[in-house]
C-alpha positions, 0 to 999 in steps of 0.5 A: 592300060599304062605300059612302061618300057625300056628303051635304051640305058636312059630312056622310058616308054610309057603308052597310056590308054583307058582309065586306071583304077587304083589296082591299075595305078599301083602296078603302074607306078611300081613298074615307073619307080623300079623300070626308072631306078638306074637312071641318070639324065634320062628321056621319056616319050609318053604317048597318051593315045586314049586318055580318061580320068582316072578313077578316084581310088586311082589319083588317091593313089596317085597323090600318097606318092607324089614326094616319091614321084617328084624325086623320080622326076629328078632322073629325068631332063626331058620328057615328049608327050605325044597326045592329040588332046590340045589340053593334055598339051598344053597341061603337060607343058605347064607341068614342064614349067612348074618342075625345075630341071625337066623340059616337057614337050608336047606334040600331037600323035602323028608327030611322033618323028619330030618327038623322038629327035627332040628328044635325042637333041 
């Protein structure tokens, strides 16, 4: 499941569980790109709560939109990523560093309080 929500004139929820399939991955990154359209400096809490690679068909996906994806990222300054996967914290924190102009932070599940005033700051 890969669930985006509103929230706020700015901001984007994204829960992600399970694995994706490429019919998953496409509604998925429909809903990023069209919930995302209007937005200017905008804030992201991605909570990860069970992750599993996606499939191939999926990632396929995934990477024929990647010059859509990298502009859609433009929209954004930051992003939290809540996930207790030590990893997926650190991997998130690498992509941070390699996309100019977003800061992505990474805090474990139960953190979500200090995330969403991260976020706020």
């Amino acid at each position: 499941m890969f669930k985006v929500t509103q929230n706020g004139e700015n901001r984007l929820d994204i829960e992600l569980s399970g694995k994706l399939d490429a019919d998953g991955m496409t509604v998925a990154l429909d809903a990023l790109a069209s919930k995302s359209e209007n937005i200017q400096h905008g804030r992201m809490l991605y909570e990860v709560i069970d992750f599993q690679l996606p499939s191939l068909a999926a990632m396929g996906v995934e990477f024929s939109r990647l010059p859509s994806l990298l502009g859609l990222m433009k929209k954004f300054d930051r992003v939290a990523v809540l996930t207790d996967r030590t990893w997926l914290q650190m991997a998130s924190e690498l992509e941070g560093a390699l996309i100019p102009g977003l800061e992505i932070k990474a805090f474990g599940r139960d953190q979500r309080a200090e995330a969403e005033a991260w976020l706020s700051g």
